[in-house]
PASEBA-1860 file (N, C-alpha, C; in nm, 3 decimals):
! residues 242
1> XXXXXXXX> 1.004/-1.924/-2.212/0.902/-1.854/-2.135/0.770/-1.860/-2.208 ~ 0.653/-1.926/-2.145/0.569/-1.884/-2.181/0.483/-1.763/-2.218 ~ 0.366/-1.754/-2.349/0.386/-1.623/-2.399/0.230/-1.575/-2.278 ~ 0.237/-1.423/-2.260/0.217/-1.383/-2.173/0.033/-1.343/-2.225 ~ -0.059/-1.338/-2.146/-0.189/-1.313/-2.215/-0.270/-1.230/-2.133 ~ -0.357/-1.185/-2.197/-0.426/-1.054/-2.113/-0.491/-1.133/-2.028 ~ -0.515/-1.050/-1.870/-0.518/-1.055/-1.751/-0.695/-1.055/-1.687 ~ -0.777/-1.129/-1.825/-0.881/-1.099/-1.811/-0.967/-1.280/-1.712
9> XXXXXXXX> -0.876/-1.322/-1.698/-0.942/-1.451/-1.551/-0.987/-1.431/-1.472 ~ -1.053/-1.542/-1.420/-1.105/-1.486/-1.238/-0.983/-1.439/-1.150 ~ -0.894/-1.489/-1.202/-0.759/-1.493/-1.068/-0.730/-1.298/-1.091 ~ -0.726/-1.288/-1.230/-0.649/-1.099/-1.201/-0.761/-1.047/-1.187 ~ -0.885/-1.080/-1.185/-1.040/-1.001/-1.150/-1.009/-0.957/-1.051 ~ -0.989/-1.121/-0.933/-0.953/-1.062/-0.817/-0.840/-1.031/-0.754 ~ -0.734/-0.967/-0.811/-0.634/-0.884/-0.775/-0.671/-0.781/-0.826 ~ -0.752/-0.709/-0.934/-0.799/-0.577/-0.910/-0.904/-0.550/-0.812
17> XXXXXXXX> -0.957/-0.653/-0.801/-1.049/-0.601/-0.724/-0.993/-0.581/-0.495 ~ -0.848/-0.659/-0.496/-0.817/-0.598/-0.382/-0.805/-0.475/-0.347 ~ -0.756/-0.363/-0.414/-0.778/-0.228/-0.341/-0.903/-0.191/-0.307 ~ -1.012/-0.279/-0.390/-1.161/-0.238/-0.334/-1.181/-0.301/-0.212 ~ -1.138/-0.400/-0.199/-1.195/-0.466/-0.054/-1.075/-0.367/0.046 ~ -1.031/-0.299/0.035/-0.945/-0.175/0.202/-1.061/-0.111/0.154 ~ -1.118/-0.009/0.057/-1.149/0.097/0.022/-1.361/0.095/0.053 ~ -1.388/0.006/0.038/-1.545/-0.007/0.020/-1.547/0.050/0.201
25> XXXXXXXX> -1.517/-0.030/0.284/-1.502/-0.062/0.441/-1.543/0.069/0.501 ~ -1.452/0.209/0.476/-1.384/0.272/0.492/-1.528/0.385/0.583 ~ -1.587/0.407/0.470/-1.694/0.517/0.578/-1.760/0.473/0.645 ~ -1.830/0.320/0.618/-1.873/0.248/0.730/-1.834/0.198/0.877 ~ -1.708/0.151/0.764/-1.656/0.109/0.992/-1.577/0.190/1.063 ~ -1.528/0.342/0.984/-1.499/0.428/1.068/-1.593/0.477/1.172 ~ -1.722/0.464/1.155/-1.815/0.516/1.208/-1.862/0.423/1.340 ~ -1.851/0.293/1.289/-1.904/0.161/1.379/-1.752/0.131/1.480
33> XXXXXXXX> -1.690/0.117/1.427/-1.541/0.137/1.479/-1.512/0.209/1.612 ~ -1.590/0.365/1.549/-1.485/0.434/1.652/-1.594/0.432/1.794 ~ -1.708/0.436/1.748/-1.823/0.431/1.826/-1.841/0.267/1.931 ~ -1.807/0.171/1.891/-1.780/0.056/1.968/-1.695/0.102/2.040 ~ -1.518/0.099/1.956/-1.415/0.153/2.041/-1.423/0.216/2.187 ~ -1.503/0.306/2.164/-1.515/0.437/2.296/-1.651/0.376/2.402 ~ -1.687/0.280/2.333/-1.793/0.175/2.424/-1.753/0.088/2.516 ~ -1.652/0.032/2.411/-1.573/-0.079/2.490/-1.460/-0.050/2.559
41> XXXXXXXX> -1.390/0.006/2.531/-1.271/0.088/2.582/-1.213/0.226/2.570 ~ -1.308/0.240/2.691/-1.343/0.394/2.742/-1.185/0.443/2.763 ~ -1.097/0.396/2.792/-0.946/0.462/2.799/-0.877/0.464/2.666 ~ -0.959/0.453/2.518/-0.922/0.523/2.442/-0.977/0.691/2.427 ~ -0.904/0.746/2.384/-0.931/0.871/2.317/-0.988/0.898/2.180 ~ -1.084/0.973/2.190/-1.108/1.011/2.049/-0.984/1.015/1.958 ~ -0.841/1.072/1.983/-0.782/1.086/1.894/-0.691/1.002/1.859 ~ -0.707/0.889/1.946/-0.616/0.742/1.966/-0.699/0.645/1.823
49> XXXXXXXX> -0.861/0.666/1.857/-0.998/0.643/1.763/-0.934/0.645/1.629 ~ -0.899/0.758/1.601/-0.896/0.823/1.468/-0.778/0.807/1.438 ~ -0.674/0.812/1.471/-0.520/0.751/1.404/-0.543/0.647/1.400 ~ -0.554/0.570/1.485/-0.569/0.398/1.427/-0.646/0.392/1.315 ~ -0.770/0.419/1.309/-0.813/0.433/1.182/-0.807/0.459/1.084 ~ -0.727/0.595/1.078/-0.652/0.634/0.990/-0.530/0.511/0.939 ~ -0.456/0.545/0.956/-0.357/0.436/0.962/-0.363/0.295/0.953 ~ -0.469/0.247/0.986/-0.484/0.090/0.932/-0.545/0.089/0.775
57> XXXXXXXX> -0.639/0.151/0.779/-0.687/0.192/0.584/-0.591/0.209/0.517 ~ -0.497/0.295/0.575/-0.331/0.316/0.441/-0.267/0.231/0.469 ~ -0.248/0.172/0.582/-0.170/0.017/0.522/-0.233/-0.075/0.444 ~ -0.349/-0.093/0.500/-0.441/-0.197/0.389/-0.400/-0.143/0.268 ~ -0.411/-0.072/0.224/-0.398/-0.044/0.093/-0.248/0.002/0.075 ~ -0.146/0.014/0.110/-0.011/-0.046/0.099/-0.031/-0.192/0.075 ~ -0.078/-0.257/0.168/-0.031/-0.399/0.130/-0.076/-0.466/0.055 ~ -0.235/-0.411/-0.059/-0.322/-0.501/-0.090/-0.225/-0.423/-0.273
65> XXXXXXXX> -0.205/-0.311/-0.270/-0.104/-0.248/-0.401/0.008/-0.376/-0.394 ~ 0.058/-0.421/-0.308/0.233/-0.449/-0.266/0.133/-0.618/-0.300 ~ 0.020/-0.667/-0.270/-0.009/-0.804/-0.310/-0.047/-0.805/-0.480 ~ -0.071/-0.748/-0.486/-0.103/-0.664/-0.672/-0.022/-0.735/-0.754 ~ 0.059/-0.608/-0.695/0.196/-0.674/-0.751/0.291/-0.807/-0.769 ~ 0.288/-0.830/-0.657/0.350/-0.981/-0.653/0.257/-1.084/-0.710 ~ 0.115/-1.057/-0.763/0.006/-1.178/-0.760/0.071/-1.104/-0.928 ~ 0.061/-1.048/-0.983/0.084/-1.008/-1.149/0.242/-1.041/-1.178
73> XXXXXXXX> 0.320/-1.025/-1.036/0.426/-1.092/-1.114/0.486/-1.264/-1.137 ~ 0.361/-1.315/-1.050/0.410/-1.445/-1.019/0.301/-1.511/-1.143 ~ 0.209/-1.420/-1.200/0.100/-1.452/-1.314/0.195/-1.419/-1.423 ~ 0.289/-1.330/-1.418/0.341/-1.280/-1.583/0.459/-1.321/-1.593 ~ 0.533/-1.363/-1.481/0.688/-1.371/-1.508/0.780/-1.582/-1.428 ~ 0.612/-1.621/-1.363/0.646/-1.729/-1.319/0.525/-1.808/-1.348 ~ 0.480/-1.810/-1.524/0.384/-1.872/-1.552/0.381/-2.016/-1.511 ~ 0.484/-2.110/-1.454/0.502/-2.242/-1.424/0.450/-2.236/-1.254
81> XXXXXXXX> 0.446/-2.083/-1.195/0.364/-2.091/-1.071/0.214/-2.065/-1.028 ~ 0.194/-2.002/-1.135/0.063/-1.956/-1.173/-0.042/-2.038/-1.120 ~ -0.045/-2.139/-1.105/-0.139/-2.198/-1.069/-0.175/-2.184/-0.883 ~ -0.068/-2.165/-0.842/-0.079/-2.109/-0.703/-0.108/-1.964/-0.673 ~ -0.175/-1.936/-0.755/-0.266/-1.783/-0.789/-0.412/-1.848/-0.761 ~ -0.481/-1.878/-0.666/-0.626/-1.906/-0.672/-0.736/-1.861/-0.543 ~ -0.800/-1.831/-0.598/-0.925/-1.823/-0.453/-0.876/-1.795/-0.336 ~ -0.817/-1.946/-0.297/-0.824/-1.942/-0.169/-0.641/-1.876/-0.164
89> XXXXXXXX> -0.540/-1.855/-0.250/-0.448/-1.762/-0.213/-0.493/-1.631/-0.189 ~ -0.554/-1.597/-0.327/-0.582/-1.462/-0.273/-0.672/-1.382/-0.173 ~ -0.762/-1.477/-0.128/-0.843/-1.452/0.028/-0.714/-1.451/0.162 ~ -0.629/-1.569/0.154/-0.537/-1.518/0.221/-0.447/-1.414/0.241 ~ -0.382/-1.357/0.103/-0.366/-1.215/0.136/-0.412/-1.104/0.124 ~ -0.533/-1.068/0.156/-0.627/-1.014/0.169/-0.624/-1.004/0.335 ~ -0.627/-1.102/0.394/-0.620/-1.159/0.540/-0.501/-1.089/0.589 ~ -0.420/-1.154/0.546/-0.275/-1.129/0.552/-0.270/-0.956/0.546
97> XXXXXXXX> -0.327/-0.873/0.473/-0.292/-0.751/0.442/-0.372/-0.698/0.558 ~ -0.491/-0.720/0.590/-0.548/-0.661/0.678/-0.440/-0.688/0.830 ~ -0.412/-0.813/0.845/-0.359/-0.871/0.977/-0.206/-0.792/0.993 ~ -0.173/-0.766/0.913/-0.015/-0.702/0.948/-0.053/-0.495/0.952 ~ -0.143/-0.444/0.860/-0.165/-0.329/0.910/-0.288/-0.317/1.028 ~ -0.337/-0.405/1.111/-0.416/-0.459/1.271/-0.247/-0.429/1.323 ~ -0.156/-0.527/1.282/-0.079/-0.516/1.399/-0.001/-0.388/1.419 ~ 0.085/-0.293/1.305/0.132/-0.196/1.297/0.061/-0.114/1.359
105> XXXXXXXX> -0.076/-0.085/1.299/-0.187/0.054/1.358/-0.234/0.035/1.559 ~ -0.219/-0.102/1.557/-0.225/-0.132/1.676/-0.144/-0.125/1.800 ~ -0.062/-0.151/1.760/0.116/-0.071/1.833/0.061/-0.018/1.898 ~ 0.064/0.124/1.856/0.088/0.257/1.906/-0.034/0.245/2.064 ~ -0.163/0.145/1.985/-0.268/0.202/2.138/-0.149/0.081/2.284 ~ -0.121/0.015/2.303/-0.013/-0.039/2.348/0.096/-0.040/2.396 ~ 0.098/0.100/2.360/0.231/0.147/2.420/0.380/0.145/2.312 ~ 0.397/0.053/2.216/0.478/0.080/2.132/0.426/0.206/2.034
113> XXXXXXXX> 0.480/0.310/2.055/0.443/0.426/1.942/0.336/0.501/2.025 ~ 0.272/0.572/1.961/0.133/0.709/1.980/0.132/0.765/1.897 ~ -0.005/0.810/1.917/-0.105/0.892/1.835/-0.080/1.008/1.906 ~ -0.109/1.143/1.813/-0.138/1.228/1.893/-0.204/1.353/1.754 ~ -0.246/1.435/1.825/-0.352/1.545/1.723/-0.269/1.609/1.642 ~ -0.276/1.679/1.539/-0.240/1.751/1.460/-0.288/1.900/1.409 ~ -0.239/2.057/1.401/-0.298/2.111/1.400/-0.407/2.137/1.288 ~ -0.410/2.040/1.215/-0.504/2.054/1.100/-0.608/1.944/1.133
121> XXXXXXXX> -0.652/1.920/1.185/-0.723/1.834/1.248/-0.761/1.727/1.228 ~ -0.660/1.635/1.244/-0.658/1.445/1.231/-0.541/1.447/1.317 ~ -0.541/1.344/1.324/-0.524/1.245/1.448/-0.368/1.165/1.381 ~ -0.222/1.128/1.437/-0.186/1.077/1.330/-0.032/1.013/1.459 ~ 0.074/0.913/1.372/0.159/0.897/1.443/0.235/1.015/1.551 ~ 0.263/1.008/1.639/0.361/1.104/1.692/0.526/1.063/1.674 ~ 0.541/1.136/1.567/0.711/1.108/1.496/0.801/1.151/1.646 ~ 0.716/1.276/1.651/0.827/1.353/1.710/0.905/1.280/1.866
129> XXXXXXXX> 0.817/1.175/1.893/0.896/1.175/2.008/0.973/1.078/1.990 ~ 1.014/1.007/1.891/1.146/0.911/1.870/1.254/1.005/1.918 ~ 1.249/1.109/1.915/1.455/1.186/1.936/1.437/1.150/2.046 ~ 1.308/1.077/2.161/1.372/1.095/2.284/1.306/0.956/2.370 ~ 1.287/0.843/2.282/1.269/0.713/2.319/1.325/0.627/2.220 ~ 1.404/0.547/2.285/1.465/0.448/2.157/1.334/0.358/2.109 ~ 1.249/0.297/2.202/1.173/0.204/2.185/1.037/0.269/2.065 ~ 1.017/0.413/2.094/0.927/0.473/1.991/1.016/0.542/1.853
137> XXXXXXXX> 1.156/0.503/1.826/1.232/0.510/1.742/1.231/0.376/1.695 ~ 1.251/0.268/1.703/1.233/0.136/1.664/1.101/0.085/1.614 ~ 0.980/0.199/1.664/0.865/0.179/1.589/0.850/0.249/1.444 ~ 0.910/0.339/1.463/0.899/0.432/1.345/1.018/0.385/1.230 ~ 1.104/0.357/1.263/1.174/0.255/1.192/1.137/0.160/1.132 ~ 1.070/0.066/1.212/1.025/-0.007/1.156/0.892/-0.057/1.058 ~ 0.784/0.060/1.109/0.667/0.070/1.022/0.714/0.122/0.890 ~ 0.805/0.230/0.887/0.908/0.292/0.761/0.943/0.126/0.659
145> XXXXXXXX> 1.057/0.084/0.745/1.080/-0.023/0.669/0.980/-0.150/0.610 ~ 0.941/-0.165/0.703/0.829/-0.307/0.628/0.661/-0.246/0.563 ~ 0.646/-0.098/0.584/0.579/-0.076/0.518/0.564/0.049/0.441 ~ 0.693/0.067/0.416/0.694/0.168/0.287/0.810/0.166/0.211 ~ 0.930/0.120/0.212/1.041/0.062/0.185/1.067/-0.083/0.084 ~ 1.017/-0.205/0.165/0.995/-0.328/0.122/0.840/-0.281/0.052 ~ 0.746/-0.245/0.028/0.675/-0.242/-0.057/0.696/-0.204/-0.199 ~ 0.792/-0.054/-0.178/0.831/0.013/-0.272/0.928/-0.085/-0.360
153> XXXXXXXX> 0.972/-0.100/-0.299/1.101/-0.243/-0.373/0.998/-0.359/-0.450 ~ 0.921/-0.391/-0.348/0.850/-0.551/-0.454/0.761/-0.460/-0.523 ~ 0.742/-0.375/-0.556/0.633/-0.243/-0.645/0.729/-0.292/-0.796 ~ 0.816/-0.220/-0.761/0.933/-0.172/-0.856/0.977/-0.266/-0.947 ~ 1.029/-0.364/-0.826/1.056/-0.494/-0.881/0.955/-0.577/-0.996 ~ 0.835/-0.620/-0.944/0.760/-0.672/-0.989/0.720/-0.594/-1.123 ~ 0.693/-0.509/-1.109/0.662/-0.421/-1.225/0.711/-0.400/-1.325 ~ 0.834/-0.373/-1.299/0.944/-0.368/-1.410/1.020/-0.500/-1.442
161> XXXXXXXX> 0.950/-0.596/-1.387/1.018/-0.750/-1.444/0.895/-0.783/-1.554 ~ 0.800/-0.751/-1.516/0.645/-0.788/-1.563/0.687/-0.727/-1.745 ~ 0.727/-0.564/-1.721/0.772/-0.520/-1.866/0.834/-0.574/-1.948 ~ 0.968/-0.658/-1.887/1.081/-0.703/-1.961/1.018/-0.861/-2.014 ~ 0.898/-0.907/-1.927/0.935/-1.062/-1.950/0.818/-1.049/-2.080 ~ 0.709/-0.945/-2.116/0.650/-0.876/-2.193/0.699/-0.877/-2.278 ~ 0.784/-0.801/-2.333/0.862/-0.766/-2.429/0.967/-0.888/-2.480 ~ 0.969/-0.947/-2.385/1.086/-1.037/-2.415/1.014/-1.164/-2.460
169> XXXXXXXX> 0.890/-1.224/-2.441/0.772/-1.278/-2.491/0.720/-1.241/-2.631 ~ 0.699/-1.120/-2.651/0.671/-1.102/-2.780/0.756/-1.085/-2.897 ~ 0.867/-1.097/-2.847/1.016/-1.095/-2.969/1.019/-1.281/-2.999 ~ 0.970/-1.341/-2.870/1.033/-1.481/-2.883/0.923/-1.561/-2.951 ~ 0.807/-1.531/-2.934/0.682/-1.561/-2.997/0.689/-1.551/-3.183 ~ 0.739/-1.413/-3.244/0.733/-1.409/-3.352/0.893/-1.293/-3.384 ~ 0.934/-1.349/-3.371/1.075/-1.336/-3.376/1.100/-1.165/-3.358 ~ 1.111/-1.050/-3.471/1.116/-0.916/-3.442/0.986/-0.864/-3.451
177> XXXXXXXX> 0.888/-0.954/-3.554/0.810/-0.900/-3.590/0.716/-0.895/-3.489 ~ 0.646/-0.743/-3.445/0.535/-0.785/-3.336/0.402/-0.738/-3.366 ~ 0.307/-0.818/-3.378/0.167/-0.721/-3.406/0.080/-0.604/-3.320 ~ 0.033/-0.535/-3.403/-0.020/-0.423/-3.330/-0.096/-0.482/-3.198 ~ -0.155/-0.608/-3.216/-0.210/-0.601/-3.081/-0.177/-0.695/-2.986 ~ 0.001/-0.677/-3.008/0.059/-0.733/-2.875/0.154/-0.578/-2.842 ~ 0.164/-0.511/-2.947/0.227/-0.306/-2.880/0.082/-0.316/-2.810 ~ -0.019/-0.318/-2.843/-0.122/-0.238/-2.755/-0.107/-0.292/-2.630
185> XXXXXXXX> -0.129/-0.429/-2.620/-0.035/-0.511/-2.476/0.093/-0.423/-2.416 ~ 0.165/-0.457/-2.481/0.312/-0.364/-2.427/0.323/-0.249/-2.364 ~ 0.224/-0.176/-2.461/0.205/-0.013/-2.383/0.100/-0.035/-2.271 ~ 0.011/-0.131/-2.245/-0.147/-0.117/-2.152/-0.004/-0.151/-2.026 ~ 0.043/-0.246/-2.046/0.098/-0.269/-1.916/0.211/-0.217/-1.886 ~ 0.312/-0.110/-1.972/0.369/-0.020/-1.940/0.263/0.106/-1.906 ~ 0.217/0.061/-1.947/0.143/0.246/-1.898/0.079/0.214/-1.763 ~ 0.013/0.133/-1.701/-0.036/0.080/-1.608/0.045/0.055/-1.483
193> XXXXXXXX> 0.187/-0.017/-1.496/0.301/-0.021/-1.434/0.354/0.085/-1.381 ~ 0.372/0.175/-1.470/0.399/0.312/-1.397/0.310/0.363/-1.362 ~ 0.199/0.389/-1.373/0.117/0.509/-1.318/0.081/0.443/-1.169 ~ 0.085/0.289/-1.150/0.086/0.229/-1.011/0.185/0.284/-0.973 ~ 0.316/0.278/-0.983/0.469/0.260/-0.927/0.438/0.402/-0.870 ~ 0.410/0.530/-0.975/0.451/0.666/-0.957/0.346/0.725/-0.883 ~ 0.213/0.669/-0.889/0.123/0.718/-0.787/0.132/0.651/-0.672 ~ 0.199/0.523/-0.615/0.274/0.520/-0.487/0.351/0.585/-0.439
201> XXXXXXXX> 0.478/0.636/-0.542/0.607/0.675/-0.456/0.549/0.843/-0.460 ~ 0.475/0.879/-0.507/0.420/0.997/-0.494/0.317/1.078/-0.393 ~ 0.242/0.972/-0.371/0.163/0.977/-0.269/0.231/0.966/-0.159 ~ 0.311/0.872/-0.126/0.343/0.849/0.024/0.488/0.907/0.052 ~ 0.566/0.894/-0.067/0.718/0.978/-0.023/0.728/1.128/0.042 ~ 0.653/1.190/-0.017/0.637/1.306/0.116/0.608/1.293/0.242 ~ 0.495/1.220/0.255/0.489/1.172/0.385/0.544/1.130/0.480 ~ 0.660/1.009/0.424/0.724/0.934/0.460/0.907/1.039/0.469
209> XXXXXXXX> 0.923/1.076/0.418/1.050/1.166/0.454/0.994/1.279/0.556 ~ 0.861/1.366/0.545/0.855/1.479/0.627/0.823/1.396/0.770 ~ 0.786/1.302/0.804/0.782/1.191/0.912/0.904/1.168/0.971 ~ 0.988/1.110/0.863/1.152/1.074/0.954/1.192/1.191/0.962 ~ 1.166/1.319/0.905/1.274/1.447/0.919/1.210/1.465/1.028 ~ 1.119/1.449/1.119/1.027/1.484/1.214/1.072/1.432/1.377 ~ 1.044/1.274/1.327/1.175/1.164/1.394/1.284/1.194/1.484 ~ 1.347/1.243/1.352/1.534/1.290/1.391/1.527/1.424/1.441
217> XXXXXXXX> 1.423/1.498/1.422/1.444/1.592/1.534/1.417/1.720/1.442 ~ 1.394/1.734/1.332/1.405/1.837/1.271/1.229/1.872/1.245 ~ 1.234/2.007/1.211/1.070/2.073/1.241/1.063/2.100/1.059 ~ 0.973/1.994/1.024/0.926/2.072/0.921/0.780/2.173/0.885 ~ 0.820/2.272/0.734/0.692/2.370/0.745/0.589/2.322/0.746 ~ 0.501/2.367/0.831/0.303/2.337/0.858/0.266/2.299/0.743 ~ 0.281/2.381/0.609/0.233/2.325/0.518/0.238/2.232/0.436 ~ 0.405/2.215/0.397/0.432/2.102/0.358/0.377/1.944/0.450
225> XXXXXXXX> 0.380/1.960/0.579/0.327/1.866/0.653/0.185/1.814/0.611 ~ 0.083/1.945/0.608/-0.017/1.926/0.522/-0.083/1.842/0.427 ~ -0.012/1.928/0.326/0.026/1.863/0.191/0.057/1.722/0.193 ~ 0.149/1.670/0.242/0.157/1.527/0.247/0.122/1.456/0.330 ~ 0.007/1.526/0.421/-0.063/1.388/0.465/-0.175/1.386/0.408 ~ -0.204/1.476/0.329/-0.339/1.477/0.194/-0.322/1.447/0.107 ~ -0.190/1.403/0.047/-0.190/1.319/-0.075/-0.176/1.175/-0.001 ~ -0.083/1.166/0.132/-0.103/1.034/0.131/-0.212/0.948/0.128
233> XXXXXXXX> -0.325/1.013/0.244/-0.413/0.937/0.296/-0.556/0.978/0.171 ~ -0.509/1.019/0.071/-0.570/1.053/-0.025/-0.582/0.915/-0.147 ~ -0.477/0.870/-0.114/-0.451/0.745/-0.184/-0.509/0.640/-0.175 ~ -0.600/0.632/-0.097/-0.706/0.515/-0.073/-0.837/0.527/-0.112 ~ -0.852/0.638/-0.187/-0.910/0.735/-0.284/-0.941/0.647/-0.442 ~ -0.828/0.689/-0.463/-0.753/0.646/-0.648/-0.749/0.568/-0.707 ~ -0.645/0.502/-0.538/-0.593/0.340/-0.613/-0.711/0.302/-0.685 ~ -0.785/0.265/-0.649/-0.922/0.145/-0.700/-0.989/0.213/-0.823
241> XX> -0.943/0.333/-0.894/-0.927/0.396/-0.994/-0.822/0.337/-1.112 ~ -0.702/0.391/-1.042/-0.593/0.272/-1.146/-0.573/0.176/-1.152
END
């Protein structure tokens, strides 16, 4: 295995710099967005407006975390692929990340899924009526699975392969002996690894369980509901922090 080197290229520039491209967008074209929207298609609702909106920003940034990842693990753990890390890949998923949370957030105006108000005032999926449509149960299923599930997995994955092939690089490089400034390596990208991993499954796992408990029919408390849709959608916040 080749030995592993800090992440300072154009190519990981721009994989940090994807959570900025969901996150810059965000107060601007909510505004231009919703205001076209209700121009052009007057049979949306203001609150149809605002969940989609909502909801396409947190996938973007689900998927541009979930491209992160896979672009650092195919840089740290498949240095013989590395070279298919460039420009024009990573403009594509960028593309790619926007185009699959367009299609999810888009559903719902369509008739697969709905929006509907919340008493705290945003706008957001309507869980509740899966107990009594299979076809808006198969949505919620499935936005669950391909976008909070399979992310969490290639998160995890990637991350914690990235550690081992780390560590396992710097034993093979200079046999036990390792210098202080390949630990400082070791710890930047253990410490970095997790605080991604744990400020995902943290942010959105409340969300994402008080949602399906919602789903299946069960009422959860106002506040807890709250609470986790303010850390989730809070997360498009941060990321571009860590």
């Amino acid at each position: 295995m080749a030995p592993i080197t800090s992440s300072s290229d154009k190519h990981s520039s721009l994989s940090f710099n994807l959570p900025r491209s969901s996150v810059r967008p965000i107060t601007s074209l909510a505004w231009l967005s919703s205001s076209a929207l209700h121009r052009n298609l007057p049979t949306l609702s203001p609150c149809q407006v605002d969940g989609f909106l909502i909801l396409l920003f947190g996938l973007i940034s689900i998927n541009t975390l979930t491209a992160i990842s896979v672009i650092r693990y195919i840089k740290g753990c498949q240095p013989h692929q590395a070279y298919r890390i460039n420009n024009c890949s990573v403009a594509l998923a960028i593309v790619a990340a926007w185009l699959w949370a367009l299609f999810w957030a888009g559903a719902p105006l369509l008739g697969w899924g709905s929006y509907r108000a919340r008493k705290y005032g945003t706008c957001e999926i309507d869980w509740a009526r899966a107990r009594h449509s299979l076809d808006y149960k198969s949505y919620v299923v499935g936005i669950f699975f391909f976008n909070y599930f399979i992310p969490v997995f290639l998160m995890v994955f990637s991350y914690s392969s990235l550690i081992r092939s780390v560590r396992s690089s710097h034993k093979s490089t200079r046999g036990d002996e390792i210098s202080e400034r390949q630990r400082r390596m070791e710890r930047s990208v253990t410490r970095v690894s997790f605080v991604v991993c744990t400020a995902f499954i943290l942010a959105w796992s409340p969300y994402a369980v008080i949602s399906l408990w919602s789903a299946w029919g069960f009422q959860a408390p106002p506040l807890a509901s709250v609470l986790a849709s303010l850390f989730a959608k809070s997360a498009s916040f941060y990321n571009p922090l860590i």
